[in-house]
C-alpha positions in Angstrom: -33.2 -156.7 147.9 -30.3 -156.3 150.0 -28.2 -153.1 150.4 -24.0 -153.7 150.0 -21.0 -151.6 149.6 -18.8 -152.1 147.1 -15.8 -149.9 145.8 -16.7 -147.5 147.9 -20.2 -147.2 146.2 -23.9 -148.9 147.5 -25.4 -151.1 145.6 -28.8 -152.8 145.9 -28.2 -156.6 145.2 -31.4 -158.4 143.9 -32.5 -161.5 141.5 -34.0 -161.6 138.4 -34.5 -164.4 135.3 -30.7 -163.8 134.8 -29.1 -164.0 138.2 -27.9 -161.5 141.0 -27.5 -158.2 140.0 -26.2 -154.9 141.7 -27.9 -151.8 140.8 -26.8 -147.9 141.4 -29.6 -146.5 143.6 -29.5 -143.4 141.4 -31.0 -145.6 138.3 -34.2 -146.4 141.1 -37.1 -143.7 142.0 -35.8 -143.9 145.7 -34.9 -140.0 145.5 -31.6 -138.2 144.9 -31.5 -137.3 148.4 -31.7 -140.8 149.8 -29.7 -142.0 146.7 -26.9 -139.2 147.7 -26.9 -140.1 151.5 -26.7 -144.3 150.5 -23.2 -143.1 148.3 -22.0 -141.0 151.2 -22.4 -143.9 154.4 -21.0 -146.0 151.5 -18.0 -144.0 151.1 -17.5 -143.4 154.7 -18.2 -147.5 155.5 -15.2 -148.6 152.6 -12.5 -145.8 154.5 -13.6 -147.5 158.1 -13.0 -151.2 156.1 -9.5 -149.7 154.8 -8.2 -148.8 157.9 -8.5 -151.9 159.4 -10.9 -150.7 162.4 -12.1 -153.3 164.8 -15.6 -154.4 163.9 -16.2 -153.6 168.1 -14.7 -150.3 167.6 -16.6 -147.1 167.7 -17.0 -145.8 163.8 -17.6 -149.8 163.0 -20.8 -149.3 165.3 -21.5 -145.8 163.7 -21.4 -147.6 160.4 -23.7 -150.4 161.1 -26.0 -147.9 162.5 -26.3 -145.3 159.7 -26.8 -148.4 157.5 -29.3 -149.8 159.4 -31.0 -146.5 159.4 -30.5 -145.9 155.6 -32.0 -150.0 155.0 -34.9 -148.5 157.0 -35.6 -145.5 154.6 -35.0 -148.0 151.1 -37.7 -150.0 152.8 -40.0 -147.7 153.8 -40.0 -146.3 150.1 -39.9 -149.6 148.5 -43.1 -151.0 151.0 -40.8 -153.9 151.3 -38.5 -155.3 153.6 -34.4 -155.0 152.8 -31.7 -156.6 154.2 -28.9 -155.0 155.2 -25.3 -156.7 154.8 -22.9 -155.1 156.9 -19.6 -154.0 155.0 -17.4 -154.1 158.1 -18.2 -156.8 160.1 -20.6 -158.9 157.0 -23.3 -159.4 159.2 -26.6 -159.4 157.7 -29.9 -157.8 159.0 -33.6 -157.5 157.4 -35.0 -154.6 158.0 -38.9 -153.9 157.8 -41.0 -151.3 156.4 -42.2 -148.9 159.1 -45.6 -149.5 159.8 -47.6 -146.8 159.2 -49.7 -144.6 161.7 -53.2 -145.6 161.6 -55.1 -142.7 158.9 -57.9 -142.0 162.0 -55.1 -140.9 164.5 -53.7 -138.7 162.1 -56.7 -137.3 160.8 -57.5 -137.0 164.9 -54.2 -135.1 165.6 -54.6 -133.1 162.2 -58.2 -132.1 163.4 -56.8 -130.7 167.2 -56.7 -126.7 167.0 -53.6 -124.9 168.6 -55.1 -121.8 170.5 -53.6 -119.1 168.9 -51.8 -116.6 171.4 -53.5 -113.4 171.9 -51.2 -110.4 170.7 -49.9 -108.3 173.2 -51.3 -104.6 173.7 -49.7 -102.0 171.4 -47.4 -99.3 174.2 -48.9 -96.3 173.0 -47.8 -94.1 176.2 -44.2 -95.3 176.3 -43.5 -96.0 172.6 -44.7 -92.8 171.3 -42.4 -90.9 174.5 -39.6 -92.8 172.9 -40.8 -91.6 169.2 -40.9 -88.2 170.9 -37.3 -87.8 172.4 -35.9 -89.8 169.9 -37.5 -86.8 167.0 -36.2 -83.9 169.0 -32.7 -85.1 169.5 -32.4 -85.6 165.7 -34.3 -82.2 164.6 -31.8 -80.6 167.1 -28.8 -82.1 166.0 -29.7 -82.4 162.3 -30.9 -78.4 162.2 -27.5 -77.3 164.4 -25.1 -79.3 162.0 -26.8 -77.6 158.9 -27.0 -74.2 160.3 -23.2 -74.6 161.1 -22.2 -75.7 158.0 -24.4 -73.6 156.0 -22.8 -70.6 157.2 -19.7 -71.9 155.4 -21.6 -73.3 152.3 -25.3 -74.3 151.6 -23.9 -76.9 149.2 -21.7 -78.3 152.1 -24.8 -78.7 154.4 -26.9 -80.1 151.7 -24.6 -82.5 151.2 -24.5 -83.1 155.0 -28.2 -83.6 155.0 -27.8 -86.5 152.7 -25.1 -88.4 154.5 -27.0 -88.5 157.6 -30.1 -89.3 156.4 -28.4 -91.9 154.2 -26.6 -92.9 157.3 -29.4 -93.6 159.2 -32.0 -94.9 156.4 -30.9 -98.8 157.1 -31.3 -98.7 160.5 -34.7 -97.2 159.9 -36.0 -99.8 157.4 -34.6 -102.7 159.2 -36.2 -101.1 162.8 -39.7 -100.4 161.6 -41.4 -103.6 162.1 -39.3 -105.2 165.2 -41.6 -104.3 168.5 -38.5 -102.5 170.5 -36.8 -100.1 168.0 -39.6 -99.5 165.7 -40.7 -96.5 168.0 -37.1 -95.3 167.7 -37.7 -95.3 163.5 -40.8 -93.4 163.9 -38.8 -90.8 165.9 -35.9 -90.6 163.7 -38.4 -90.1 160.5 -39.8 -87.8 162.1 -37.2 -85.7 163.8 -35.3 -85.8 159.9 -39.0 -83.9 158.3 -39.3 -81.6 161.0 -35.5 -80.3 160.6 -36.3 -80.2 157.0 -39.0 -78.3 157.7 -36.8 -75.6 159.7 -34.3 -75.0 158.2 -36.5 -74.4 155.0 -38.0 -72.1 157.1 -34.9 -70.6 158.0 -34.2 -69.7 154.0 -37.8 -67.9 153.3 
């Protein structure tokens, strides 16, 4: 089988009882993917042929590559050899099936076991100090903004209430499981319910 361009398409090019024939690679089980890149180098190979470029020239030598790379795949899913005709300079290659890795190397490098990193200690002392100034900062700020603006209107600071903890909800959620900032969460939670817990207090 040999792989060609032609119209801007690939084309495999084999015999049979009736002669030489050019298939679409989509109508073989080679896999759209392979299929898809074989239409693409082709399309790429034709403009490089159209615009004259020396077969010496850079995107000549990008062409012959990609093709010789693509002939490598065909025959590695085929189990047979493929050559490779060149559409800029019309040089022909064969290309072989990669041999493949012998099945008790593999199974050896399957079978090695990758230590698995111990996890680093959980920092109790300075995470939960964090958790601790980050809670009283936000009880004191949360509880003075109410109290201000329930003096005005207790609708006003309910409504205030909700915008802030809305406002600070995503950050929360995205910060609770990332090592840093998820002390930070637990002290914004936490400074929100105690304020709560005030200013209810504040209303008995």
């Amino acid at each position: 089988m040999e792989l060609r361009v032609r119209d801007g398409r690939a084309v495999l090019a084999g015999e049979d009882e009736t002669g030489e024939r050019e298939v679409d690679p989509h109508t073989l089980p080679l896999g759209a993917d392979l299929a898809e890149a074989l239409h693409e180098w082709a399309k790429v190979a034709d403009a490089v042929v159209r615009s004259e470029t020396p077969a010496d020239g850079v995107a000549s030598a990008l062409v012959m590559r990609r093709g010789k790379q693509l002939a490598g795949r065909l025959a590695a899913v085929m189990n047979a050899p493929v050559r490779y005709l060149d559409p800029v300079s019309g040089e022909r290659v064969s290309v072989e099936a990669p041999e493949e890795e012998p099945r008790a190397e593999v199974e050896a490098e399957a079978s090695v076991e990758v230590p698995e990193e111990e996890p680093e200690p959980t920092p109790w002392g300075t995470g939960l100090t964090v958790s601790f100034i980050t809670a009283a900062i936000v009880t004191v700020t949360v509880v003075s903004l109410s109290l201000g603006l329930g003096e005005t209107s207790r609708w006003l600071a309910l409504v205030a209430n909700v915008l802030v903890v809305g406002g600070l909800a995503p950050s929360v959620w995205l910060g609770r499981k990332v090592p840093v900032w998820r002390w930070v969460s637990y002290g914004v939670v936490t400074g929100v319910l105690v304020a709560w817990v005030v200013l209810i207090l504040t209303l008995l």
